[in-house]
mmCIF file of the N, C-alpha and C atoms, coordinates in Angstrom:
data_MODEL
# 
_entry.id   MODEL 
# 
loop_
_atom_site.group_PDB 
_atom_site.id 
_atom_site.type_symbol 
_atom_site.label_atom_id 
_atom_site.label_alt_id 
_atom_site.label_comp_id 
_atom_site.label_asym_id 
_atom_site.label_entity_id 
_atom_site.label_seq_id 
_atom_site.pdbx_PDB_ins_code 
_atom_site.Cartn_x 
_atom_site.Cartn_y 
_atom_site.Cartn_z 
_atom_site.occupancy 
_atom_site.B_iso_or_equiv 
_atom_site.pdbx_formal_charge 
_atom_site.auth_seq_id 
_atom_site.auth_comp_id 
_atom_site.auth_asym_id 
_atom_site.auth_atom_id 
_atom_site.pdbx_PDB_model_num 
ATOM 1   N N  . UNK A 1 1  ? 9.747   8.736   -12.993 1.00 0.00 ? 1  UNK A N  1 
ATOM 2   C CA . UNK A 1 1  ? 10.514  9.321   -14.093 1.00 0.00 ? 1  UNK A CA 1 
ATOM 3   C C  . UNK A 1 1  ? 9.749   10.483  -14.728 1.00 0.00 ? 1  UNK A C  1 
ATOM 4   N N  . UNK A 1 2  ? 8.259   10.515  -14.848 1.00 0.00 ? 2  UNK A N  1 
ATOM 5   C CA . UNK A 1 2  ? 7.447   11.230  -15.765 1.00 0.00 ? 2  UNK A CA 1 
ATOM 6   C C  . UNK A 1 2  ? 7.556   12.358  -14.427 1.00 0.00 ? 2  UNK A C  1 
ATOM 7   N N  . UNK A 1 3  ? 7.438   11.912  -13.309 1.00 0.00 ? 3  UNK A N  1 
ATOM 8   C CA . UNK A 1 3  ? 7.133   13.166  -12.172 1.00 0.00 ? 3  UNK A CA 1 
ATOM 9   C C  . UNK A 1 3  ? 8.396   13.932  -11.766 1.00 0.00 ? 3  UNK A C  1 
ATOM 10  N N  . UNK A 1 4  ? 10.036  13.723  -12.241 1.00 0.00 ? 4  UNK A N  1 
ATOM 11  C CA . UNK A 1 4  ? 10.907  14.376  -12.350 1.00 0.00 ? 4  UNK A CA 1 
ATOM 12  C C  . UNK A 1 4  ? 11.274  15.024  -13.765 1.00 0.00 ? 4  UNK A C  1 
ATOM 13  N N  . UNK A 1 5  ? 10.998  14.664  -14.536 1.00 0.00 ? 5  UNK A N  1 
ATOM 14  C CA . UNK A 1 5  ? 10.786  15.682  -15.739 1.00 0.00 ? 5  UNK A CA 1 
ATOM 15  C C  . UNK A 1 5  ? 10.220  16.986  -15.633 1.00 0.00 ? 5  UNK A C  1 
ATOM 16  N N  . UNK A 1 6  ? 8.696   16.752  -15.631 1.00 0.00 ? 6  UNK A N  1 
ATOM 17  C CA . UNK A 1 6  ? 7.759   17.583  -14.970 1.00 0.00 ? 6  UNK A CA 1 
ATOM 18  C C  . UNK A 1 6  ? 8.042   18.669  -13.936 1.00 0.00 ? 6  UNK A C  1 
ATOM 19  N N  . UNK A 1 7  ? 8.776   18.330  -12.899 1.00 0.00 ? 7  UNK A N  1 
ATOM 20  C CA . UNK A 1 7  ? 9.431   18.919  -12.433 1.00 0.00 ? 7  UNK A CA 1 
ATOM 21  C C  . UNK A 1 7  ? 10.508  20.081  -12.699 1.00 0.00 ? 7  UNK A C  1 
ATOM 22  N N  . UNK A 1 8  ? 10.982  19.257  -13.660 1.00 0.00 ? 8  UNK A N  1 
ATOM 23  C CA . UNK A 1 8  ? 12.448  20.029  -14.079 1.00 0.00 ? 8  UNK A CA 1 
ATOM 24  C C  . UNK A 1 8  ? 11.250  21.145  -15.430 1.00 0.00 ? 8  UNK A C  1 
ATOM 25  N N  . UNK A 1 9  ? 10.829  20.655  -15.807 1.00 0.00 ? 9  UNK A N  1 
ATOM 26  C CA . UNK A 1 9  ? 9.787   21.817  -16.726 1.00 0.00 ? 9  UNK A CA 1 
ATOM 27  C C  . UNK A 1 9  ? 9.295   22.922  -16.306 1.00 0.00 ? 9  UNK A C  1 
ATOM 28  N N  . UNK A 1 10 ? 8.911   22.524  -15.074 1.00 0.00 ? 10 UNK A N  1 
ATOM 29  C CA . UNK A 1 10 ? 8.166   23.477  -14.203 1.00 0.00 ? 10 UNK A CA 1 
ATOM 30  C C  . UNK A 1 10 ? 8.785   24.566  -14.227 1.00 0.00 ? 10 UNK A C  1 
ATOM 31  N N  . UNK A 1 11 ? 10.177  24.034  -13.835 1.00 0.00 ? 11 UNK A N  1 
ATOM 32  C CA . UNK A 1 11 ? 11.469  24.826  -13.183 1.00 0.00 ? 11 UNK A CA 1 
ATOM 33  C C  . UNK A 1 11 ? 11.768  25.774  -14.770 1.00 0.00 ? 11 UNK A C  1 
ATOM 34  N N  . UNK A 1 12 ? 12.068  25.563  -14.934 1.00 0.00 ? 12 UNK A N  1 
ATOM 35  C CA . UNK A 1 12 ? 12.063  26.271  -16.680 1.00 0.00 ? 12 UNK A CA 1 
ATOM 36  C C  . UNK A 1 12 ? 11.058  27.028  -16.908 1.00 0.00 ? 12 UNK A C  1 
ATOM 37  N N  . UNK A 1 13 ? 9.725   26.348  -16.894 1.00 0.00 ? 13 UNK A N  1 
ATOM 38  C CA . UNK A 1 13 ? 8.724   26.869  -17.040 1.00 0.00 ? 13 UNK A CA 1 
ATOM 39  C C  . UNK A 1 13 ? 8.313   28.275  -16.342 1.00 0.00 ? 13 UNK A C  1 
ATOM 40  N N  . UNK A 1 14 ? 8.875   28.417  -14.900 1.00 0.00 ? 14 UNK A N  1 
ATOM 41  C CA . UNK A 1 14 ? 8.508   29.384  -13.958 1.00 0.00 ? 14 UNK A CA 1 
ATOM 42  C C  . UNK A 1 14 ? 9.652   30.682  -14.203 1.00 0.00 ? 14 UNK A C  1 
ATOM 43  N N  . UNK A 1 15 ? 10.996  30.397  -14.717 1.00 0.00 ? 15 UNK A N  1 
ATOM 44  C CA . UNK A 1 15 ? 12.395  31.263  -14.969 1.00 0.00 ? 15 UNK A CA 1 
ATOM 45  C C  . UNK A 1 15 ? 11.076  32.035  -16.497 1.00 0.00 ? 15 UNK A C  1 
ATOM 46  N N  . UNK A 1 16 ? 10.687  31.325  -17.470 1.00 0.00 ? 16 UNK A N  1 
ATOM 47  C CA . UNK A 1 16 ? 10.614  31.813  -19.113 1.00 0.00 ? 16 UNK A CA 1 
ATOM 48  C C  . UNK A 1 16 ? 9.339   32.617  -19.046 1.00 0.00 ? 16 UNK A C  1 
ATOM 49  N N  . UNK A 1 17 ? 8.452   31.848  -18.496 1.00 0.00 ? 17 UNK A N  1 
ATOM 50  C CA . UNK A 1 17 ? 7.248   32.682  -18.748 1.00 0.00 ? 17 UNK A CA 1 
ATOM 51  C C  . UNK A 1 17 ? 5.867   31.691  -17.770 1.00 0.00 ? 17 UNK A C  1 
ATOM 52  N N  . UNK A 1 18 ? 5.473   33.047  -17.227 1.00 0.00 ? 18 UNK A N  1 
ATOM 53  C CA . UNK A 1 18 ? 3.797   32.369  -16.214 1.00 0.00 ? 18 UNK A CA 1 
ATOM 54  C C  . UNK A 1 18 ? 2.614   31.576  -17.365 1.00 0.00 ? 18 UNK A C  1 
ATOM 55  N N  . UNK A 1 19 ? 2.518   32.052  -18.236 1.00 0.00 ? 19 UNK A N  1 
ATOM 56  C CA . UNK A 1 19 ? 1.292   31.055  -18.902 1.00 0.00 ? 19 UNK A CA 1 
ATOM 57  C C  . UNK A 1 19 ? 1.054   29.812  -19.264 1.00 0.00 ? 19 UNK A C  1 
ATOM 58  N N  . UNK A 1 20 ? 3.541   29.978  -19.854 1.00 0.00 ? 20 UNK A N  1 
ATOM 59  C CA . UNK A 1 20 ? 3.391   28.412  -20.008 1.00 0.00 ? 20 UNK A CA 1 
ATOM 60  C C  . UNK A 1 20 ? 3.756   27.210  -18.339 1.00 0.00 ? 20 UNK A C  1 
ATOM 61  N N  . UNK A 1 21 ? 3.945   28.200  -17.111 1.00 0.00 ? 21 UNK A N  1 
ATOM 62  C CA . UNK A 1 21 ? 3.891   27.610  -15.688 1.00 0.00 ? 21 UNK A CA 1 
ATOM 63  C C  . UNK A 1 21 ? 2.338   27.340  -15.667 1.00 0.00 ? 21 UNK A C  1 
ATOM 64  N N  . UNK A 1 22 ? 0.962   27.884  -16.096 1.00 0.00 ? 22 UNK A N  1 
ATOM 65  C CA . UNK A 1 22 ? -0.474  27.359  -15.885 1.00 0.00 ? 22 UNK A CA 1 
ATOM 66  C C  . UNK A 1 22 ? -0.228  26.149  -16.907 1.00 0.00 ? 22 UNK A C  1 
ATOM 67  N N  . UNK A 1 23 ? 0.031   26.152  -17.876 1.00 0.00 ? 23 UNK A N  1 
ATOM 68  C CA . UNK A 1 23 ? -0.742  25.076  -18.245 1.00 0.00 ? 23 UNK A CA 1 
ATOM 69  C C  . UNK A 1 23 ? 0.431   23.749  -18.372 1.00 0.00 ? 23 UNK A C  1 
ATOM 70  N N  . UNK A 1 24 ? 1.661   23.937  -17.882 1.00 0.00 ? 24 UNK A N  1 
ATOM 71  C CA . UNK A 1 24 ? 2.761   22.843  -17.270 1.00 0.00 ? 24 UNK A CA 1 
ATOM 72  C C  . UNK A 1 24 ? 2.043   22.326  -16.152 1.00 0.00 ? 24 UNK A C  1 
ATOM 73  N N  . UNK A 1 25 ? 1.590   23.377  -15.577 1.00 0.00 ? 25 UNK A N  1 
ATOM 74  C CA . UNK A 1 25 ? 0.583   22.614  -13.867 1.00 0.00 ? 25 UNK A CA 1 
ATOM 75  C C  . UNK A 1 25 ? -0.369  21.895  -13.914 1.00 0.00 ? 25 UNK A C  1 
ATOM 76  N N  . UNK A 1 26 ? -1.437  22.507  -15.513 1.00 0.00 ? 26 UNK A N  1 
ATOM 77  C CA . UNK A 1 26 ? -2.300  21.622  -15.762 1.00 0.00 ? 26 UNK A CA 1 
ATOM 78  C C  . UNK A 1 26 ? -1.946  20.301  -15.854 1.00 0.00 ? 26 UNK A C  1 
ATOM 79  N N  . UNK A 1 27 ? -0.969  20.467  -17.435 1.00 0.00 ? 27 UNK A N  1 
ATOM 80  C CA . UNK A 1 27 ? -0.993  18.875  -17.628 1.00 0.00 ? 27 UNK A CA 1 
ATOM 81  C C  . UNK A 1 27 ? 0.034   17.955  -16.652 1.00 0.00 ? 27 UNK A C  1 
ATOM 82  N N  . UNK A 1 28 ? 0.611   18.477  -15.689 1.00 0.00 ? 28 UNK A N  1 
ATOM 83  C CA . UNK A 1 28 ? 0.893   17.928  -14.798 1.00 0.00 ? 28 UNK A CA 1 
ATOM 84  C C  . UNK A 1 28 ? -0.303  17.164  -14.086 1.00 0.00 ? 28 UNK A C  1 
ATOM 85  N N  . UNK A 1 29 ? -1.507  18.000  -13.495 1.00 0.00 ? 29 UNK A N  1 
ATOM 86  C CA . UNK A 1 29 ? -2.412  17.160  -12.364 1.00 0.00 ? 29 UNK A CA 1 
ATOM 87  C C  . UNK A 1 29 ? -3.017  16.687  -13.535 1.00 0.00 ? 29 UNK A C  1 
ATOM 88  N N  . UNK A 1 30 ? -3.367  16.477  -15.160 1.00 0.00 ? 30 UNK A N  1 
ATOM 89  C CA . UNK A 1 30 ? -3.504  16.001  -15.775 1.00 0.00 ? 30 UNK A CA 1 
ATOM 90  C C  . UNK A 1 30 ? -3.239  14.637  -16.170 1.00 0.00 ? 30 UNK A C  1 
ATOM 91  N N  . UNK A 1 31 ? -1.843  14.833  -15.956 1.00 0.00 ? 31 UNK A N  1 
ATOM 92  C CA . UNK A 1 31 ? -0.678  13.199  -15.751 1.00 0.00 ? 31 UNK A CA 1 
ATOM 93  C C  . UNK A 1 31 ? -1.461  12.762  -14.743 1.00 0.00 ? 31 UNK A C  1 
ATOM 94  N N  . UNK A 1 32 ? -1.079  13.248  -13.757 1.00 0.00 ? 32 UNK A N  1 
ATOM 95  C CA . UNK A 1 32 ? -1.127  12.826  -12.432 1.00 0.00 ? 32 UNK A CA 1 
ATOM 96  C C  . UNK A 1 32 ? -2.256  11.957  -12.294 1.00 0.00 ? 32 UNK A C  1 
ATOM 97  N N  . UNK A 1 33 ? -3.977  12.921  -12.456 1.00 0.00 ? 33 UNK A N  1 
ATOM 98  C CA . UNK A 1 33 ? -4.994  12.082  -11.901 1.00 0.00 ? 33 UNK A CA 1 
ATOM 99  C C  . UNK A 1 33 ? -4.920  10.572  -13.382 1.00 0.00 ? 33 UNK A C  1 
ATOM 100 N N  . UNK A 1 34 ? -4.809  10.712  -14.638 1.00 0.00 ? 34 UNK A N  1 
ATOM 101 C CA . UNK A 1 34 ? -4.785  9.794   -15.616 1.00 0.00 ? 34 UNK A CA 1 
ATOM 102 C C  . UNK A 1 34 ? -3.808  8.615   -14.997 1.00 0.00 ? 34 UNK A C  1 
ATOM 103 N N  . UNK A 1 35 ? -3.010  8.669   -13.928 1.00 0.00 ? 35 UNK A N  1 
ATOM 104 C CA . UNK A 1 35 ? -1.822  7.643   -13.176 1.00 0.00 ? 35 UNK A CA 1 
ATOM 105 C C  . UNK A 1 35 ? -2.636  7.176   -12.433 1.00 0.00 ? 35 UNK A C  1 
ATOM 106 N N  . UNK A 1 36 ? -3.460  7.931   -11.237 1.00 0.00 ? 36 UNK A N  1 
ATOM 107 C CA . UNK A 1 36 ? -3.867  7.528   -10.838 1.00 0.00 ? 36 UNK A CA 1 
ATOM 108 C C  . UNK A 1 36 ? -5.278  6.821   -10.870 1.00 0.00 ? 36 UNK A C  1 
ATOM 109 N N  . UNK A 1 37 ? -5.990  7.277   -11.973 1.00 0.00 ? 37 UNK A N  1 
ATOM 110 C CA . UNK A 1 37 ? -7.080  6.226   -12.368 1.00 0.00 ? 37 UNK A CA 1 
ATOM 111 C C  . UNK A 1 37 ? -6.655  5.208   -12.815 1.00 0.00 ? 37 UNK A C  1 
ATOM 112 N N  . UNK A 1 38 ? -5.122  5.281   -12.966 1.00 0.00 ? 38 UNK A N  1 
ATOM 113 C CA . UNK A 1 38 ? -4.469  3.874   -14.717 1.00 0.00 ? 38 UNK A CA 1 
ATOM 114 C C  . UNK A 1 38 ? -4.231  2.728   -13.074 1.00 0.00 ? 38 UNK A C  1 
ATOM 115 N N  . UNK A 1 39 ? -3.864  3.404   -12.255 1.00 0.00 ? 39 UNK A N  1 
ATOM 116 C CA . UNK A 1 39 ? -3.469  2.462   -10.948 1.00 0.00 ? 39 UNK A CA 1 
ATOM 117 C C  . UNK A 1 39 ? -4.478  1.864   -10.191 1.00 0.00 ? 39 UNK A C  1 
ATOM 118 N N  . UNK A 1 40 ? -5.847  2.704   -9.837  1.00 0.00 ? 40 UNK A N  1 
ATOM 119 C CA . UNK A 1 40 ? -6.535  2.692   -9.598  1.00 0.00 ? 40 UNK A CA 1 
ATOM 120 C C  . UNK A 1 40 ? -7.609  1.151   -10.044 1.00 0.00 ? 40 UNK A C  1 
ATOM 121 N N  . UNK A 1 41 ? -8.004  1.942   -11.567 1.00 0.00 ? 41 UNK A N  1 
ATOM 122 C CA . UNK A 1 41 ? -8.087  0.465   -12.468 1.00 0.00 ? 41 UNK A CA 1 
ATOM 123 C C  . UNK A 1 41 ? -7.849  -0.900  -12.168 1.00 0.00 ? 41 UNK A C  1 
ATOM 124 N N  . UNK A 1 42 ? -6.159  -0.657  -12.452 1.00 0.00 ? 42 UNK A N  1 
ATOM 125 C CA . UNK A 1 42 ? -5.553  -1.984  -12.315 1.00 0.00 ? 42 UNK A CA 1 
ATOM 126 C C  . UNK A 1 42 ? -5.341  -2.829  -11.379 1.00 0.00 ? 42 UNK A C  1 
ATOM 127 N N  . UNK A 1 43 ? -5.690  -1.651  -10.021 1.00 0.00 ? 43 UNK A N  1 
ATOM 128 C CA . UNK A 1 43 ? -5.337  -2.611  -8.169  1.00 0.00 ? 43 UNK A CA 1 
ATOM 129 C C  . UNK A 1 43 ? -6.917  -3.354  -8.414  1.00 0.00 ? 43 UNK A C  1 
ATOM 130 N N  . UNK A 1 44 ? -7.850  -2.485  -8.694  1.00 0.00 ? 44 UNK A N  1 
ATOM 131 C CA . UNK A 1 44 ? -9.577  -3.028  -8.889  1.00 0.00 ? 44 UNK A CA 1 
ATOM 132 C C  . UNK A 1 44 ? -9.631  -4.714  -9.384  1.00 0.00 ? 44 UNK A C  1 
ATOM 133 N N  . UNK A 1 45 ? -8.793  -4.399  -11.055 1.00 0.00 ? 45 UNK A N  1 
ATOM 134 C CA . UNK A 1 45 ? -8.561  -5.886  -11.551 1.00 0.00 ? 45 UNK A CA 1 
ATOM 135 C C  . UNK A 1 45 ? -8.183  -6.910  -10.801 1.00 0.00 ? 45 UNK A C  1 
ATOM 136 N N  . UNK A 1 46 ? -7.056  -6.441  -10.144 1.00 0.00 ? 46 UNK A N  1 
ATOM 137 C CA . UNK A 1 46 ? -5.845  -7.237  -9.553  1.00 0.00 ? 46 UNK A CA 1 
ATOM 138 C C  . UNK A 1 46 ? -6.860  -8.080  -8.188  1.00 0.00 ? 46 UNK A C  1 
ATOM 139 N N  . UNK A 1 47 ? -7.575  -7.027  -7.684  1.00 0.00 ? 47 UNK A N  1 
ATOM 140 C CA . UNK A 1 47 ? -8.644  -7.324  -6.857  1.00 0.00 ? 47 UNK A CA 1 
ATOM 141 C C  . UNK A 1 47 ? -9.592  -8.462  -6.977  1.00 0.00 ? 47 UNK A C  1 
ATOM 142 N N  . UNK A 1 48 ? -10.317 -8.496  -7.818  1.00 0.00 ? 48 UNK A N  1 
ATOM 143 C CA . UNK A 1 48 ? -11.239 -9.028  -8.516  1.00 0.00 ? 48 UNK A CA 1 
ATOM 144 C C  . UNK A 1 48 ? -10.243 -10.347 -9.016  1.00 0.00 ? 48 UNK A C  1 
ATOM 145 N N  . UNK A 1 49 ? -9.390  -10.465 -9.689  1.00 0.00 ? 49 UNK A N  1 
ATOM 146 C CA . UNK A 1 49 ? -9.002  -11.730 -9.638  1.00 0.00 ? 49 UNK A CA 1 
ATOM 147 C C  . UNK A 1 49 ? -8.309  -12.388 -8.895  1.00 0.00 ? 49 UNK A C  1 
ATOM 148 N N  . UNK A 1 50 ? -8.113  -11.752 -7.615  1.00 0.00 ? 50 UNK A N  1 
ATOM 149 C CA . UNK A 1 50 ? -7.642  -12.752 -6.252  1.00 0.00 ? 50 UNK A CA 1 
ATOM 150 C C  . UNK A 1 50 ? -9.144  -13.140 -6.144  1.00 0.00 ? 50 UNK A C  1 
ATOM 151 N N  . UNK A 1 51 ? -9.805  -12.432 -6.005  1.00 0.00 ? 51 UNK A N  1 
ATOM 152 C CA . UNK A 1 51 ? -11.458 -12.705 -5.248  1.00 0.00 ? 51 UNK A CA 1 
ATOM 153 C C  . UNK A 1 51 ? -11.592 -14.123 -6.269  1.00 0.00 ? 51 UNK A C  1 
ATOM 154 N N  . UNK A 1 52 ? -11.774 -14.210 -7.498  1.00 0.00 ? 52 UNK A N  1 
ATOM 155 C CA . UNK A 1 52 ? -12.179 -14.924 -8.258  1.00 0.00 ? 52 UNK A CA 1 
ATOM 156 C C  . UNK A 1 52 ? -11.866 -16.061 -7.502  1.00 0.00 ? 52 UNK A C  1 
ATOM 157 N N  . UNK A 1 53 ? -9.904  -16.226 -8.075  1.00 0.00 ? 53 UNK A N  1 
ATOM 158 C CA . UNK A 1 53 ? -8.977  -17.373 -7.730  1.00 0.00 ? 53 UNK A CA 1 
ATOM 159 C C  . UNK A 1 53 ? -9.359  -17.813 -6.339  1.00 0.00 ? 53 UNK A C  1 
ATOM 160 N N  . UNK A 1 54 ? -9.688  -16.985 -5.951  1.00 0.00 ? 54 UNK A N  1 
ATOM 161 C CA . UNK A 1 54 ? -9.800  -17.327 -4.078  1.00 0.00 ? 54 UNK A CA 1 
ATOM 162 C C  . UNK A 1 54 ? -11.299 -17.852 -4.040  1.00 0.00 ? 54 UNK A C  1 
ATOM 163 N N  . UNK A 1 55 ? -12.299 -17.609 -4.468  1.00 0.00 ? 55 UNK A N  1 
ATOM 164 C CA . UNK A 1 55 ? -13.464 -18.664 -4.716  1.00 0.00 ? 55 UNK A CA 1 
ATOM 165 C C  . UNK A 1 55 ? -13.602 -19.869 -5.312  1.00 0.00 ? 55 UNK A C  1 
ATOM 166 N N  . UNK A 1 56 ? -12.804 -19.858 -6.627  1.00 0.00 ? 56 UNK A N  1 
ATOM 167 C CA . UNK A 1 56 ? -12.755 -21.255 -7.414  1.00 0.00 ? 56 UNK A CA 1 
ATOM 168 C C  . UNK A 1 56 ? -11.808 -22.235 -6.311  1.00 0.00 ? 56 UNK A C  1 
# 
């Protein structure tokens, strides 16, 4: 949902004006890598407590 918005901004963004297309791109890979550390994180957890459950 957040990565079709973004999208559609872009699209706007690129018709109105280039400066605000740099920094739409930023906080795009901005989103982006913050998703993917938030996922990242959480598979780690998710990890770690099979390992646990699966030892006890």
């Amino acid at each position: 949902m957040i990565v079709l918005r973004d999208v559609v901004l872009y699209k706007i963004s690129f018709i109105t004006n280039r400066k605000f297309l740099i920094r739409g791109l930023a906080r795009f890979f901005l989103l982006f890598c913050v998703d993917m550390i938030y996922l990242a994180s959480v598979c780690h957890v998710n990890i770690l407590c099979l390992n646990f459950v699966s030892l006890t």
